[in-house]
VEXDRENSE-514045 format. One record per residue (C-alpha): residue in three letters; x, y, z. Coordinates in pm, 1 decimal, padded with zeros to 6 digits. Layout:
{residu ALA | px X | py Y | pz Z} .
...
***
This chain:
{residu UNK | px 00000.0 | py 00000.0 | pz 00000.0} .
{residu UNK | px 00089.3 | py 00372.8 | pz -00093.0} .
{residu UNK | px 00165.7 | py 00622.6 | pz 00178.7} .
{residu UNK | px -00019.6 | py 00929.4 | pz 00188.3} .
{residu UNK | px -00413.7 | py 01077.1 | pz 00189.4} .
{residu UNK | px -00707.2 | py 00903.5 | pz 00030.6} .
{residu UNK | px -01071.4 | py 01006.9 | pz -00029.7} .
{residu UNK | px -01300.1 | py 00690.2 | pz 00022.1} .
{residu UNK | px -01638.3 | py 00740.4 | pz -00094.3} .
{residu UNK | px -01930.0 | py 00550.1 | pz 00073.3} .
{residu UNK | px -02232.0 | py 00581.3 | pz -00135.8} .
{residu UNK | px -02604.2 | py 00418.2 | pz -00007.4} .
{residu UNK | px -02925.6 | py 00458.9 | pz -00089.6} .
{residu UNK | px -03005.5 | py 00618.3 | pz 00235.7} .
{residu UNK | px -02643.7 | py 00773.4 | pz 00299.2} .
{residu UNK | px -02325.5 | py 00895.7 | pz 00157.5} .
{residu UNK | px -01980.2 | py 00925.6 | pz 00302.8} .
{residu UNK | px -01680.7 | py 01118.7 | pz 00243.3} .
{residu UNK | px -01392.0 | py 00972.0 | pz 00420.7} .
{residu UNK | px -01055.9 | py 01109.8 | pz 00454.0} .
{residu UNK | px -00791.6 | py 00880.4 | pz 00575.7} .
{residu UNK | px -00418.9 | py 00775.7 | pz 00579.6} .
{residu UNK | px -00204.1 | py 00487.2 | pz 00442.6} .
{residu UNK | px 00133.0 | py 00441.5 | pz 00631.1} .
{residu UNK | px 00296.6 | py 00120.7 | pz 00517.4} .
{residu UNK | px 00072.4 | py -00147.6 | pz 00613.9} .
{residu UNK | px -00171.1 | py 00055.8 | pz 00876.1} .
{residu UNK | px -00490.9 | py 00282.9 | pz 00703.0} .
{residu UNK | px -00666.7 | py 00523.6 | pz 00945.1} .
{residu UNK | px -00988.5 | py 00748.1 | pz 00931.6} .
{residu UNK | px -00861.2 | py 01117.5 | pz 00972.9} .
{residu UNK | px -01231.8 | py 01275.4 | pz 00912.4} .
{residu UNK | px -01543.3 | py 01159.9 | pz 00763.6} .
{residu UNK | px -01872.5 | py 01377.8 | pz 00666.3} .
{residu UNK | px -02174.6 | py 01165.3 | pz 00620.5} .
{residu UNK | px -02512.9 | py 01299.0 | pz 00464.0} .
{residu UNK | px -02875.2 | py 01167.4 | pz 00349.7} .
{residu UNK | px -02897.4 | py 01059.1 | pz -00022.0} .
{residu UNK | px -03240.7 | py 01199.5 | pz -00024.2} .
{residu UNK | px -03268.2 | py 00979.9 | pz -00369.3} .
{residu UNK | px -03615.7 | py 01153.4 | pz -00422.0} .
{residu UNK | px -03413.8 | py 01486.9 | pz -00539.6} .
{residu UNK | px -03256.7 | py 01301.0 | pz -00812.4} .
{residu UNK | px -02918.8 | py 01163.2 | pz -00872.0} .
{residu UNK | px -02725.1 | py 01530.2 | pz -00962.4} .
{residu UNK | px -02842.2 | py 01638.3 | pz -00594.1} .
{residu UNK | px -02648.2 | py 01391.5 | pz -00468.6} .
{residu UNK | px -02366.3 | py 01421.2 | pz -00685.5} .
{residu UNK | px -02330.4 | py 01708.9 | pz -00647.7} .
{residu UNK | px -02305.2 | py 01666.2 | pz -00250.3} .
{residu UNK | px -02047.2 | py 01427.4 | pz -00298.5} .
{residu UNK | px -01810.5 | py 01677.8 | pz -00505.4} .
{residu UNK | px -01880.7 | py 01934.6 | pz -00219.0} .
{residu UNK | px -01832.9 | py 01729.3 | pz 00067.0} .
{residu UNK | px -01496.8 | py 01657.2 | pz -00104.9} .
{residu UNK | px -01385.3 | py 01965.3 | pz -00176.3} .
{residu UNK | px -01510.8 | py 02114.7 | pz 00179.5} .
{residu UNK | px -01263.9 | py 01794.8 | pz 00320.6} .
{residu UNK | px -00979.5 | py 01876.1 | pz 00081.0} .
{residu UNK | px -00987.6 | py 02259.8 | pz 00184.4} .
{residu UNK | px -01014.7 | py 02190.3 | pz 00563.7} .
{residu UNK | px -00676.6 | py 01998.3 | pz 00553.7} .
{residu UNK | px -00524.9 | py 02259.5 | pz 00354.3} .
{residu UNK | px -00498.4 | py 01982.8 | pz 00073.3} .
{residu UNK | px -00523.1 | py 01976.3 | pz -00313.4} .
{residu UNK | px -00596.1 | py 01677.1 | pz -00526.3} .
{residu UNK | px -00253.0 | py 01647.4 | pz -00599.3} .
{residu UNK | px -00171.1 | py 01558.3 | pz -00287.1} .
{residu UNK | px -00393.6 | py 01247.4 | pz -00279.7} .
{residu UNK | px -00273.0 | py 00909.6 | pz -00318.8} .
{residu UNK | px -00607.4 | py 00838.2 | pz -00472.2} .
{residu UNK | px -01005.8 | py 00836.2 | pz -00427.0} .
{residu UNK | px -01207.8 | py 00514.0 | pz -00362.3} .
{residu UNK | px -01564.3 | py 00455.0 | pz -00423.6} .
{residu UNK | px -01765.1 | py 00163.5 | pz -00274.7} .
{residu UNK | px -02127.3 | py 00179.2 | pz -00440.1} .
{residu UNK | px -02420.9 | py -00104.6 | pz -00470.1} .
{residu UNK | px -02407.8 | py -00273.3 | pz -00776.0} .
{residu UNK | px -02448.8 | py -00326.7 | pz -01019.4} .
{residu UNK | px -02136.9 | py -00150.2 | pz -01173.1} .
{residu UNK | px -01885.4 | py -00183.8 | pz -01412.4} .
{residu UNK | px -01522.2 | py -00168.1 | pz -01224.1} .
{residu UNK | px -01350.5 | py -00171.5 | pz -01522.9} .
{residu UNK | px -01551.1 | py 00115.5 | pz -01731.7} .
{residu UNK | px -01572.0 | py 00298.4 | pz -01312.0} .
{residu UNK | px -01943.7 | py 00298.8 | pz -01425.7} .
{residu UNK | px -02270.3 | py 00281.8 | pz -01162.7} .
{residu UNK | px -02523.0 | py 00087.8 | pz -01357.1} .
{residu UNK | px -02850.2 | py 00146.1 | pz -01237.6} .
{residu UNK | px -02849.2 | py 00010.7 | pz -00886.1} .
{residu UNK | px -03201.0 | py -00054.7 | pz -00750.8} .
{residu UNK | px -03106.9 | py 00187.4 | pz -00407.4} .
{residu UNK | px -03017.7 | py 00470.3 | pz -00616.6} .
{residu UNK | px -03294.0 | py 00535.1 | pz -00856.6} .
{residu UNK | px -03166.0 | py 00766.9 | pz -01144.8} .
{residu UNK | px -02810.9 | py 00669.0 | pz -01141.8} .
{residu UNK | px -02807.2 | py 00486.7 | pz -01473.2} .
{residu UNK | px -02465.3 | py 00428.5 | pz -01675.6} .
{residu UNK | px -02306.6 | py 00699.4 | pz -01445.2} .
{residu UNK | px -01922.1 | py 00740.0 | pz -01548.5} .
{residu UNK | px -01881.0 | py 00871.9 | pz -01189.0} .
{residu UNK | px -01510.5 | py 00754.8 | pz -01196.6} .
{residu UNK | px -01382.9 | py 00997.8 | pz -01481.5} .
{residu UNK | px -01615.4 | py 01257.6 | pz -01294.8} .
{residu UNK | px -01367.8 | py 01203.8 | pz -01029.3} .
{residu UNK | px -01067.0 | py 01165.1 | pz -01237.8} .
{residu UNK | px -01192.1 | py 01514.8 | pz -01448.2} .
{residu UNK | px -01240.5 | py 01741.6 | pz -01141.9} .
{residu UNK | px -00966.3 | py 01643.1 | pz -00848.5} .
{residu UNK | px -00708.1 | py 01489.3 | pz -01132.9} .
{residu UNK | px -00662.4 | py 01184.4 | pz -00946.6} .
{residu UNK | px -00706.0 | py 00823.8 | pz -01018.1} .
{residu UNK | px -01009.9 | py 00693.8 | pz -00898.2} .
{residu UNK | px -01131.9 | py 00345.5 | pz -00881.3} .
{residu UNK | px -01507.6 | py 00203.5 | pz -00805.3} .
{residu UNK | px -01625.9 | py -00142.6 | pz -00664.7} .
{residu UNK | px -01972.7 | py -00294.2 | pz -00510.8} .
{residu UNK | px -01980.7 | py -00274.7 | pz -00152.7} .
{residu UNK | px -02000.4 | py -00646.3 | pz -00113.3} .
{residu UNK | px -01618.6 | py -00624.3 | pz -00264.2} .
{residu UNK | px -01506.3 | py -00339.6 | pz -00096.8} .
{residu UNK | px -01605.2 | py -00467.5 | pz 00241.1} .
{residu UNK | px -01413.2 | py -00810.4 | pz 00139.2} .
{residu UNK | px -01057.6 | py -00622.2 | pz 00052.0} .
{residu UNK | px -01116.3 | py -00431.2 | pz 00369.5} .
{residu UNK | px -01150.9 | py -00738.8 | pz 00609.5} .
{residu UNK | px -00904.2 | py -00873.2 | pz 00419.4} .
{residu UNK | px -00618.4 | py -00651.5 | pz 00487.8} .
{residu UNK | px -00704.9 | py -00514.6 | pz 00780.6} .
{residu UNK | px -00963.9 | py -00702.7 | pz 00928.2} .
{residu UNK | px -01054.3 | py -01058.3 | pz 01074.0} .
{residu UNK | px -00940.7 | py -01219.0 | pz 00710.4} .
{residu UNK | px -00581.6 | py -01103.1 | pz 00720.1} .
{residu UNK | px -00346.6 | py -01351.7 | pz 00635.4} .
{residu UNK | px -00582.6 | py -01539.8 | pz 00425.7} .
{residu UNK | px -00541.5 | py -01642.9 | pz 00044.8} .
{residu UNK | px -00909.4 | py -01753.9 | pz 00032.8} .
{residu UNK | px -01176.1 | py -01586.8 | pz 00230.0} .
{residu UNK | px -01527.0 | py -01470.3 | pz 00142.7} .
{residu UNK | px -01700.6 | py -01150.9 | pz 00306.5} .
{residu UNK | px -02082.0 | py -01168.3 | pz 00340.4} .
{residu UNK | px -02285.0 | py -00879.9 | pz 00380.4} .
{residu UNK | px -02550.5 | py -00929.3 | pz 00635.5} .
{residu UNK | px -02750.6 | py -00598.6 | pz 00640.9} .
{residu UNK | px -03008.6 | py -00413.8 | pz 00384.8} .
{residu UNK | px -02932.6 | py -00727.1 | pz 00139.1} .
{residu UNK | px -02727.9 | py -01021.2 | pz 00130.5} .
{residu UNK | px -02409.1 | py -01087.4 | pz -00076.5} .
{residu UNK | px -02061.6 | py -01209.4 | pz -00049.4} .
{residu UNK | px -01756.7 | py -01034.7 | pz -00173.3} .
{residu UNK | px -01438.5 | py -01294.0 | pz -00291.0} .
{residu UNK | px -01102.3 | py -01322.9 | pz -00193.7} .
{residu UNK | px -00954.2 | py -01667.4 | pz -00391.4} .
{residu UNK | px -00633.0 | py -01752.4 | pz -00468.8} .
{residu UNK | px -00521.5 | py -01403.8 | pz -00301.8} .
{residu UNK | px -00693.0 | py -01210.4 | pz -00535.7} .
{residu UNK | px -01034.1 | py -01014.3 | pz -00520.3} .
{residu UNK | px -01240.5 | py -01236.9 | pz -00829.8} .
{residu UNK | px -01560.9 | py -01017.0 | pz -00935.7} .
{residu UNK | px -01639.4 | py -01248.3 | pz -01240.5} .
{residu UNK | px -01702.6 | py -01208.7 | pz -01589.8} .
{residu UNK | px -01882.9 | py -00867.7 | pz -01529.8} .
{residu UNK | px -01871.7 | py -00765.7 | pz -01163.9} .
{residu UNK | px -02135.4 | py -01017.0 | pz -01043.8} .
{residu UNK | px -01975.3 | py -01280.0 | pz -00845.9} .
{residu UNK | px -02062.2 | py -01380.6 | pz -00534.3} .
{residu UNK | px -02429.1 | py -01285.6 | pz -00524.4} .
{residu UNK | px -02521.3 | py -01556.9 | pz -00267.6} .
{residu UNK | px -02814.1 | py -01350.9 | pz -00190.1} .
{residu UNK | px -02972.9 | py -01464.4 | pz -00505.5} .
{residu UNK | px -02957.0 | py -01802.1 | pz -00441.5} .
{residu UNK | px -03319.0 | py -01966.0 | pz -00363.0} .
{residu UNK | px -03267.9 | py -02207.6 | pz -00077.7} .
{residu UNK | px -03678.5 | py -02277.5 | pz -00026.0} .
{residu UNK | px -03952.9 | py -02283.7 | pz -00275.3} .
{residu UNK | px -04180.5 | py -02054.9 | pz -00022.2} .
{residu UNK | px -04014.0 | py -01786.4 | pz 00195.4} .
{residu UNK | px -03969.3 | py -01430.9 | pz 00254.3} .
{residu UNK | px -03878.5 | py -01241.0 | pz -00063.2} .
{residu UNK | px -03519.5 | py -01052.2 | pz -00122.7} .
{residu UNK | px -03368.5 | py -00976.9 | pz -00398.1} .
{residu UNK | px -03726.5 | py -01055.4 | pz -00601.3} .
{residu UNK | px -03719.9 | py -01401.1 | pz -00565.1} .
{residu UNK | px -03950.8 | py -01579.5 | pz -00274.2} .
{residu UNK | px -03722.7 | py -01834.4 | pz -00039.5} .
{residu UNK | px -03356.6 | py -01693.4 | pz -00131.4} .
{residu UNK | px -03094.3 | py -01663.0 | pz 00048.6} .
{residu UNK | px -03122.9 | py -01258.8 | pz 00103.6} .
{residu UNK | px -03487.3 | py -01330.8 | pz 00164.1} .
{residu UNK | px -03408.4 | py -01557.5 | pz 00502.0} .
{residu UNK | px -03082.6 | py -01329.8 | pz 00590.2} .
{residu UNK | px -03089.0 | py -01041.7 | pz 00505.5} .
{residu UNK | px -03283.4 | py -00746.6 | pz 00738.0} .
{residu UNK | px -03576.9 | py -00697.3 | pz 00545.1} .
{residu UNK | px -03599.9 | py -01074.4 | pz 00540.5} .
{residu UNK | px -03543.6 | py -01083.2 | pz 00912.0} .
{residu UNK | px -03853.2 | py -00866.9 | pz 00952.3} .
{residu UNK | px -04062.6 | py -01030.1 | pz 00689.0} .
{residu UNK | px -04012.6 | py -01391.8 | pz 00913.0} .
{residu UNK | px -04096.6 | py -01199.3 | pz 01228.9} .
{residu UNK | px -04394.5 | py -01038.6 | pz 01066.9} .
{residu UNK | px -04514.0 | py -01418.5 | pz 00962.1} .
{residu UNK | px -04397.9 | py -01570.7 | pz 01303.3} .
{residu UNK | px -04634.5 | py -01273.7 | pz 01500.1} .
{residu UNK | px -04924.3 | py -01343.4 | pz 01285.5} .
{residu UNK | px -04910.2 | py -01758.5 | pz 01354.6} .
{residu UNK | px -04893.3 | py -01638.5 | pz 01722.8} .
{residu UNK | px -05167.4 | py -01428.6 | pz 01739.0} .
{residu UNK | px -05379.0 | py -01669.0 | pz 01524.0} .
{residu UNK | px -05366.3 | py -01904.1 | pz 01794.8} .
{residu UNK | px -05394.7 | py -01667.8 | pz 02087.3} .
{residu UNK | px -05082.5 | py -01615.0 | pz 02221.0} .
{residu UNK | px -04938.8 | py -01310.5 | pz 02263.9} .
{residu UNK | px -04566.2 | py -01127.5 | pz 02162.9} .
{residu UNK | px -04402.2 | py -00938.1 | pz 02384.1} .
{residu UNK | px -04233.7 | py -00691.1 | pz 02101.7} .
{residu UNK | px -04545.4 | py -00692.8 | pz 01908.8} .
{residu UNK | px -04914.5 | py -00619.8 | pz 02065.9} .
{residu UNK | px -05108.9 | py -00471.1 | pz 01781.0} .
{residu UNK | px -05121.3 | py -00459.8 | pz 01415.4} .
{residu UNK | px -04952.1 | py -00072.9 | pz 01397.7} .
{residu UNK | px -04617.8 | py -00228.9 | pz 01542.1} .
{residu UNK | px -04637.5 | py -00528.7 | pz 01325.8} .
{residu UNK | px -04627.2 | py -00321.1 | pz 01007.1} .
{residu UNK | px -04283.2 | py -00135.1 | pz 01178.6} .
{residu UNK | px -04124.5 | py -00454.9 | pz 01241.6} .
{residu UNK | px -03721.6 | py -00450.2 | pz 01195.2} .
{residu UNK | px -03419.8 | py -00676.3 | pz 01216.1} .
{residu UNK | px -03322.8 | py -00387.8 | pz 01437.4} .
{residu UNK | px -03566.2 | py -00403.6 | pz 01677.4} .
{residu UNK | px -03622.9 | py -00804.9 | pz 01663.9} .
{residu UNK | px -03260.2 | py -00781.6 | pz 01780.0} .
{residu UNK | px -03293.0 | py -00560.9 | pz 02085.8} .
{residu UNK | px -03583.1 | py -00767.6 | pz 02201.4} .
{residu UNK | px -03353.6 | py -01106.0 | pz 02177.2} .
{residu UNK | px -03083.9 | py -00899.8 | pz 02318.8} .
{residu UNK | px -03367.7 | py -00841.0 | pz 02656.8} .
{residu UNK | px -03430.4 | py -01230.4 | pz 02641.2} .
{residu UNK | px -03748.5 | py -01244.1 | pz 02438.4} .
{residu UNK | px -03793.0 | py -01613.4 | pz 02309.4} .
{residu UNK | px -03991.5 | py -01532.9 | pz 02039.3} .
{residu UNK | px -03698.5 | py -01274.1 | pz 01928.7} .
{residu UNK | px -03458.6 | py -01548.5 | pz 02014.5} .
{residu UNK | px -03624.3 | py -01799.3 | pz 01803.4} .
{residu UNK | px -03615.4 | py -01546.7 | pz 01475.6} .
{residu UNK | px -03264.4 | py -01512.8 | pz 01524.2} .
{residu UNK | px -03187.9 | py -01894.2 | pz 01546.1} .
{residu UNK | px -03448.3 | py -01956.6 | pz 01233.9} .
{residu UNK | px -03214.6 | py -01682.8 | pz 01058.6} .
{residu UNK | px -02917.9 | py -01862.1 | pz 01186.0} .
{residu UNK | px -03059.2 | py -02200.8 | pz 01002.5} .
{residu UNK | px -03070.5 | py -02071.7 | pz 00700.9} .
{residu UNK | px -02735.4 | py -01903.2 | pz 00703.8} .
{residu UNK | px -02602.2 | py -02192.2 | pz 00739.1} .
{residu UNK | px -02776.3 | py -02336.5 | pz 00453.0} .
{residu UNK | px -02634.5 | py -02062.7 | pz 00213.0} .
{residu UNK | px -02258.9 | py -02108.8 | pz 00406.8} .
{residu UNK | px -02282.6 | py -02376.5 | pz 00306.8} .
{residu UNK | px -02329.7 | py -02386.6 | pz -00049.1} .
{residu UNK | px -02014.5 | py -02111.4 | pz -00062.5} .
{residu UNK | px -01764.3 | py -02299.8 | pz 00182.8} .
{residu UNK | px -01853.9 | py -02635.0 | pz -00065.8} .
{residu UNK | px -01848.6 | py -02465.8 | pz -00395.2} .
{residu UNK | px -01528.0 | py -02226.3 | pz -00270.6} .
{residu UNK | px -01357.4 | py -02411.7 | pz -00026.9} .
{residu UNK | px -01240.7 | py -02105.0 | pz 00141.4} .
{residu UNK | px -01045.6 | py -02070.3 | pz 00499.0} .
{residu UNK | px -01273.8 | py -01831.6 | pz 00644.2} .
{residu UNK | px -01554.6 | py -01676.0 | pz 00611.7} .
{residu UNK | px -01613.8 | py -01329.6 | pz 00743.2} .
{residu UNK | px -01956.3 | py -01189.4 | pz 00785.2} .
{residu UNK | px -02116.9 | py -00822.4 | pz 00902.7} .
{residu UNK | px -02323.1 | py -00655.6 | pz 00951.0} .
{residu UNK | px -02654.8 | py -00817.9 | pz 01127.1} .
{residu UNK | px -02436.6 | py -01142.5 | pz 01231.3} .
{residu UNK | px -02135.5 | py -00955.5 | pz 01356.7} .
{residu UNK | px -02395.2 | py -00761.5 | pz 01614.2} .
{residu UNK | px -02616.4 | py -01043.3 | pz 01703.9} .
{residu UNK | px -02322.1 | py -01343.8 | pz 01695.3} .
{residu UNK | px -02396.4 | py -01507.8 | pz 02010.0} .
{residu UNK | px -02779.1 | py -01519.3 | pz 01871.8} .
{residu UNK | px -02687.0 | py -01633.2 | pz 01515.6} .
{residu UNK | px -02393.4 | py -01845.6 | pz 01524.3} .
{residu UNK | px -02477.2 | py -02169.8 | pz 01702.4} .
{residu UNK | px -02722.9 | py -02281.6 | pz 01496.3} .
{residu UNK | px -02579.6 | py -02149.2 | pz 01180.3} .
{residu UNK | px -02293.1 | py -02347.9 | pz 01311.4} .
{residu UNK | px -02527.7 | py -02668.6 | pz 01337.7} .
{residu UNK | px -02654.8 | py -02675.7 | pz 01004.3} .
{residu UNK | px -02338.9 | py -02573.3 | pz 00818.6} .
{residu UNK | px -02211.3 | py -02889.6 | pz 00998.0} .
{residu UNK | px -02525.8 | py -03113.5 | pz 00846.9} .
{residu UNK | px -02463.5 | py -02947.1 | pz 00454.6} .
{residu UNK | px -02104.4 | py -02914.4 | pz 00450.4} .
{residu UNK | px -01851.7 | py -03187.8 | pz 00363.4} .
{residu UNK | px -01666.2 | py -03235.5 | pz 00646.4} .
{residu UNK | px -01338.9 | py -03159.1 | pz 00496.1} .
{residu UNK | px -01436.6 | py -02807.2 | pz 00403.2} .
{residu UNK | px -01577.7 | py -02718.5 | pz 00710.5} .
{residu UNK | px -01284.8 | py -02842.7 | pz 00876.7} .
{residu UNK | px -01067.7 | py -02621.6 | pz 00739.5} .
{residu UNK | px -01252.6 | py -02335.7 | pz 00721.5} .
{residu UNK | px -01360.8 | py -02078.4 | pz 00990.3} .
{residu UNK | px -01700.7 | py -01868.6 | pz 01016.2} .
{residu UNK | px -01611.5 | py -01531.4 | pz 01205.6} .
{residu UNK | px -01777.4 | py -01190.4 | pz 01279.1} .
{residu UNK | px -01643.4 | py -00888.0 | pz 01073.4} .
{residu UNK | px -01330.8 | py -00745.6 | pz 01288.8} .
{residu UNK | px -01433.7 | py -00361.2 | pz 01161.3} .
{residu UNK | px -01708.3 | py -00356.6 | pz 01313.3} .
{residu UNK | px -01928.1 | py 00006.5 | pz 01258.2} .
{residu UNK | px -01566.9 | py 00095.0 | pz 01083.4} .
{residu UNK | px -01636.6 | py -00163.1 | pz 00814.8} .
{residu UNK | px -01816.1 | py 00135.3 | pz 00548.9} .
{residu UNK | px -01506.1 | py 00371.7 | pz 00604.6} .
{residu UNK | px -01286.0 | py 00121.0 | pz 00586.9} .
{residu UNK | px -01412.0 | py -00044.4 | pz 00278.1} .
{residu UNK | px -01401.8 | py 00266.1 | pz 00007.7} .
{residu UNK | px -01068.4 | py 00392.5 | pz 00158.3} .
{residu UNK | px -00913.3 | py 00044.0 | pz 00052.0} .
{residu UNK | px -01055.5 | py 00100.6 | pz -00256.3} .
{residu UNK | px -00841.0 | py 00381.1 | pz -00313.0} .
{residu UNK | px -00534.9 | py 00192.0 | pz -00248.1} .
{residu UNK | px -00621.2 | py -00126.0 | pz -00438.6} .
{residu UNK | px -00393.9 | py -00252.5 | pz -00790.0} .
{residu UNK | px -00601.1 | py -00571.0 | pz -00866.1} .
{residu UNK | px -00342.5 | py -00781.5 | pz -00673.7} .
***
């Protein structure tokens, strides 16, 4: 890695962030970051144009000039086009359609800029500086808004024949089930947060059909708010219903594990997001079940851990992004 400033650009549906950070040898660092709402309803140029602000606001605060960065980084929902640096319509960012945001970049600061998914991003991220450091093979799943995986194999990041790799998410694991990523019983359907609240929606109605009552949902108002946020606090308070989503999410995790750790044969998987804050709650019986549908000499060798990085993953992610040659 490069010494020197980098501009990482995290860029969501519901939030964007402008990171400035640091490479020194082998160690990256978060020197500022300035976050602000997408607010995708004002069109893509608003928040473009926010972006190239935010940037320029950062670069004058430090008393720095494009010049003096080693590069910018932008880590984006697909689907893109890494090679072309072009955002291709992603279904988050309504408007943003064959966007050629990286020579925008390039054009205005005169820097090189580079783009990948955030599934990607997150993976090169955990990879050098995270829980997968030290690895040749690892996968990164996201575990949040959607459901993906990012690839590490062979020591290389591998994005496929057009930047599409890894998208576990679309993988149906159950005729019937909750729906992500438009298709009923996949993979970001059963694991991902919108799926998370979609099976606690179902799992409140069956209760109340037959009487019983739930503690984190009494009336019909609340079970039209349900989240994988709150279904997690009230498992975090002890609340067996909550509990039991969890471990239901937990099975079917460990379904789609294991479909990557037979397919891949990686040495670790790392996963955020929802798993890396609800672990204890996830884990064991996403543990059992990878054990039933793995062969035994994959799981063997490989490892399933929460993302080191934590809340730090985002920053973290388009920084590297910055920094990264393709090896």
């Amino acid at each position: 890695m490069h010494s020197g400033p980098v501009i990482g650009l995290d860029i969501g549906g519901t939030k964007c962030a402008v990171v400035l950070g640091r490479s020194e040898g082998d160690d990256l660092a978060v020197i500022d970051r300035l976050a602000f709402p997408t607010e995708t309803g004002r069109g893509p140029a608003y928040a473009q144009g926010r972006i190239f602000e935010t940037i320029r606001e950062m670069l004058a605060k430090y008393h720095l000039g494009g010049e003096d960065l080693r590069g910018i980084g932008v880590s984006c929902g697909g689907p893109l086009d890494s090679k072309r640096g072009l955002i291709l319509s992603p279904p988050n960012l309504p408007g943003w359609d064959q966007v050629p945001f990286v020579d925008m970049l390039q054009r205005e600061f005169g820097v090189p800029a580079r783009l990948q998914n955030d599934a990607n991003a997150c993976a090169l991220a955990e990879w050098k500086y995270g829980a997968g450091m030290g690895t040749r093979n690892m996968i990164f799943c996201t575990c949040g808004t959607g459901f993906g995986a990012g690839l590490i194999l062979d020591g290389r990041l591998y994005v496929g024949a057009n930047d599409m790799a890894g998208e576990i998410g679309h993988v149906r694991l159950a005729i019937q089930g909750p729906v992500g990523y438009g298709k009923k019983g996949s993979a970001e359907g059963f694991c991902s947060g919108g799926g998370i609240a979609q099976t606690a929606r179902a799992y409140v109605l069956e209760q109340w059909q037959q009487g019983k009552k739930v503690a984190f949902c009494r009336e019909q108002a609340e079970l039209n708010e349900l989240s994988a946020f709150k279904i997690g606090e009230a498992a975090q308070k002890g609340d067996q219903a909550a509990v039991e989503i969890l471990a239901e999410t937990g099975r079917w995790l460990g379904r789609a594990l294991a479909v990557l750790v037979d397919i891949l044969n990686p040495e670790m998987v790392v996963i955020g997001g929802i798993y890396a804050r609800q672990t204890a709650l996830i884990r064991p019986e996403a543990e059992r079940v990878l054990a039933e549908e793995a062969l035994l000499c994959n799981r063997e060798v490989c490892r399933i851990v929460p993302a080191a990085l934590g809340e730090r993953i985002g920053d973290y992610a388009c920084m590297v992004v910055a920094l990264w040659s393709g090896t």
